[in-house]
Legacy VTK file of the C-alpha trace (Angstrom):
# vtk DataFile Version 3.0
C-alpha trace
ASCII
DATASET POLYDATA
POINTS 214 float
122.157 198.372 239.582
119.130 198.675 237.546
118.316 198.415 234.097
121.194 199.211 231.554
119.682 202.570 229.798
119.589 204.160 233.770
122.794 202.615 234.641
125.337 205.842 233.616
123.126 207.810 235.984
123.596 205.484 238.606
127.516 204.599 238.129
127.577 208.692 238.052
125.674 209.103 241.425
127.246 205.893 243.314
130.763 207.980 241.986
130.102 211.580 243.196
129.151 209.528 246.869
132.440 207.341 246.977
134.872 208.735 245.191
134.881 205.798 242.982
135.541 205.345 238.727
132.671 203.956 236.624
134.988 201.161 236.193
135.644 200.384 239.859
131.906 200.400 240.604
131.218 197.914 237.987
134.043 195.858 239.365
132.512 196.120 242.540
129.140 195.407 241.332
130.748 192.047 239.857
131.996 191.628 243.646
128.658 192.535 245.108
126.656 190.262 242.998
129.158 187.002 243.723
128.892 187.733 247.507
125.205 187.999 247.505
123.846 185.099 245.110
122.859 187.605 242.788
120.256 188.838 245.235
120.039 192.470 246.174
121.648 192.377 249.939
124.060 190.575 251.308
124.085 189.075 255.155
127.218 188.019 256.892
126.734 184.787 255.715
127.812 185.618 252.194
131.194 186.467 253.623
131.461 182.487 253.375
132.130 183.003 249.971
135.710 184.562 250.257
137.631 181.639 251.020
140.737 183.288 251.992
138.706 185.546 254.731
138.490 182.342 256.517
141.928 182.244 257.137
141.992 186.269 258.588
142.607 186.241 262.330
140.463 188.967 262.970
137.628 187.961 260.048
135.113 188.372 263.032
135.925 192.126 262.955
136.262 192.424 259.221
132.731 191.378 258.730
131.079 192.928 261.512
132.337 196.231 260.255
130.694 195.654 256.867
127.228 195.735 258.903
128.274 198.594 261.366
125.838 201.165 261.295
128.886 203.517 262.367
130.916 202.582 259.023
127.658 203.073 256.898
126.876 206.888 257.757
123.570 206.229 259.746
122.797 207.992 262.752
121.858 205.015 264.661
124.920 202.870 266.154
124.622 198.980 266.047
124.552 196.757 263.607
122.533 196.168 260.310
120.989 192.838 259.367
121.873 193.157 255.898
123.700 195.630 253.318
122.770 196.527 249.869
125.212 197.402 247.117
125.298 201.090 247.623
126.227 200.034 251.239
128.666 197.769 250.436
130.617 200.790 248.155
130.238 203.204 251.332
131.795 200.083 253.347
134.411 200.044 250.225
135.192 203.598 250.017
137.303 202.998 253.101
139.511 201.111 250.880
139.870 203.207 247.878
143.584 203.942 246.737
144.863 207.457 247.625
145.035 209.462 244.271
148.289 211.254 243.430
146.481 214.560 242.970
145.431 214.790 246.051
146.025 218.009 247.846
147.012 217.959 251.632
143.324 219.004 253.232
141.851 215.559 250.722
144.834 213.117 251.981
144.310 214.517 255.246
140.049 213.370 255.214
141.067 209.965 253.291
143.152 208.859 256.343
140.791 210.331 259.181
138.157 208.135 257.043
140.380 204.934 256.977
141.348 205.546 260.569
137.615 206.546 261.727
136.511 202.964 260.416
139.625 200.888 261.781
139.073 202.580 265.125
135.042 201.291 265.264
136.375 197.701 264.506
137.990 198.121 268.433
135.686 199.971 269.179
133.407 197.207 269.652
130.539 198.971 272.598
130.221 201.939 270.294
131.077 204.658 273.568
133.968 206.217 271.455
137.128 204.171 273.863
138.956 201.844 273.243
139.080 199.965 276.415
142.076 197.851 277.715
139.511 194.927 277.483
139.013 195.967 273.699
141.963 195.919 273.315
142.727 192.537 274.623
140.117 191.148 272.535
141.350 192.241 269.237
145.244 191.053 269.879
143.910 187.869 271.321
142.212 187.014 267.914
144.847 188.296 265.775
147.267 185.890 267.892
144.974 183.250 267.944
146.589 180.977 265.225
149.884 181.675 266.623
150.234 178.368 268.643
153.108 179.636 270.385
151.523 182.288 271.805
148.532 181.598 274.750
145.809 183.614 276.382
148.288 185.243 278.816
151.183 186.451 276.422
148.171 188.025 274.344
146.906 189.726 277.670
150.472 191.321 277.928
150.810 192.312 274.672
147.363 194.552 274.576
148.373 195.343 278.334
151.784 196.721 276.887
150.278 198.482 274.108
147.711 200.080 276.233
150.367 201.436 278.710
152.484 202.612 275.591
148.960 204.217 273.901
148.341 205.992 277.129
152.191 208.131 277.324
151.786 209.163 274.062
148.623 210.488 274.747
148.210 211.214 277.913
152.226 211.589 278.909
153.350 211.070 282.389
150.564 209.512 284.691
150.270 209.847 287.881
150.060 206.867 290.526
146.700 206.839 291.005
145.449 207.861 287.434
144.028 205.348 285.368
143.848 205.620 281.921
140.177 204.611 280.725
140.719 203.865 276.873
141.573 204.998 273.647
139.766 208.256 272.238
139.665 208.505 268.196
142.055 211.533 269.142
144.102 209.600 271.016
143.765 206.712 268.149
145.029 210.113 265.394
148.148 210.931 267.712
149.008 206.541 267.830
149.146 206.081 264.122
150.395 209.590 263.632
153.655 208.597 260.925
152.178 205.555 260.038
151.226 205.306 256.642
147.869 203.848 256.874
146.757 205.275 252.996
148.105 202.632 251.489
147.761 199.876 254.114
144.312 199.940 253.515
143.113 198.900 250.101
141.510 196.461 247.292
142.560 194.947 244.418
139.769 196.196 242.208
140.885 194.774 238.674
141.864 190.947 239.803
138.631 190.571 242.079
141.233 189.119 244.359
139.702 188.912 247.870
139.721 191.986 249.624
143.358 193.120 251.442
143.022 194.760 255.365
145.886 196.197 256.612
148.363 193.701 255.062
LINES 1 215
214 0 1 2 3 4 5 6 7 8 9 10 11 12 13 14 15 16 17 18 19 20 21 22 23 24 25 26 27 28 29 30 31 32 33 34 35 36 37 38 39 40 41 42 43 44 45 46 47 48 49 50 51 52 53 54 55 56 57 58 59 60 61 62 63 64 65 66 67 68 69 70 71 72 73 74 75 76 77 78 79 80 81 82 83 84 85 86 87 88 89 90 91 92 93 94 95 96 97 98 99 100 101 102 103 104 105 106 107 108 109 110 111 112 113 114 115 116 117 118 119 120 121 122 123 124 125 126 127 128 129 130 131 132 133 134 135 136 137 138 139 140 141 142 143 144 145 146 147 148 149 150 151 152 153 154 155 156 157 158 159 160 161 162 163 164 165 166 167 168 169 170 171 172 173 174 175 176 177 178 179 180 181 182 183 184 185 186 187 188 189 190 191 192 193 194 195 196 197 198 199 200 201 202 203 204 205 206 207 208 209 210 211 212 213
């Protein structure tokens, strides 16, 4: 972060982009700097480092979104060979506890924020759907540890979500419409209710491994 008489001005600037406190960036910083080997990126290799991500069904999709271009405000989709640390907090920001004073327009932004970046880790061709095959992907790893549970059950599962996604969205169909994927609209009006503010968060102070939708 730079040398320790120009680090206020950087804590300050890395705050007024992410919403962050001094003391959350430095915690992050401590984060960022296990991760990377003290070095001044980080590659999805250094996710090796978080033991208990190994054990996350979907820890595919949890790393790859740390590298989406998408989640990292460039205007270039794809994915990024490596992040540095002001990356990492714009990755992190999509984390950050809701505040209590927070008016209605700045709750309404944090959760079109959180829900923007969960829909790109379904998202996974970057055309703005979420296909059926998505989809199908996604449950399939998060029921991949569930030995009970093979390829087939997972298939009907997404398949039943899918066909539940598309009335709420789209309402009655008719016989020969087919319902081609999941819009970020149609993504708002499916977790509409749902409190995903608090859902989606860190454990800054412990430097506990980071929570996803637990």
């Amino acid at each position: 972060m730079g040398s320790s008489h120009s680090m206020p001005e950087e804590v300050q600037e890395l705050a007024d982009k992410t919403g962050f406190t001094s003391d959350q960036i430095e915690n992050l910083h401590r984060r960022f700097k296990q991760l990377s080997g003290d070095q001044p990126t980080i590659c999805k290799e250094n996710f090796d480092r978080i033991p208990d991500l190994e054990f996350n069904p979907i820890r595919s999709k949890i790393v790859q979104a740390f590298f989406d271009k998408r989640n990292l405000q460039h205007a270039s989709e794809g994915l990024a060979e490596e992040i540095n640390f002001e990356d990492f907090l714009t990755i992190m920001s999509n984390f950050r506890p809701i505040e209590m004073d927070m008016d209605d327009d700045q709750l309404d932004r944090v959760r079109k924020q959180k829900l923007k970046f969960l829909f790109h880790m379904y998202d996974a061709d970057s055309d703005g759907k979420i296909t059926l095959q998505e989809y199908r992907n996604v449950v399939q790893e998060m029921l991949s540890r569930n030995p009970h549970l093979d390829k087939d059950s997972a298939r009907s599962i997404a398949d039943g979500a899918m066909m539940e996604a598309a009335s709420i969205c789209v309402g009655q169909m008719e016989p020969d419409q087919i319902y081609e994927g999941i819009t970020f609209e149609d993504f708002l009006k499916i977790w509409e209710g749902i409190d995903i503010e608090t859902k989606m968060h860190v454990r800054f102070l412990t430097m506990e491994p980071i929570a996803i939708c637990n």
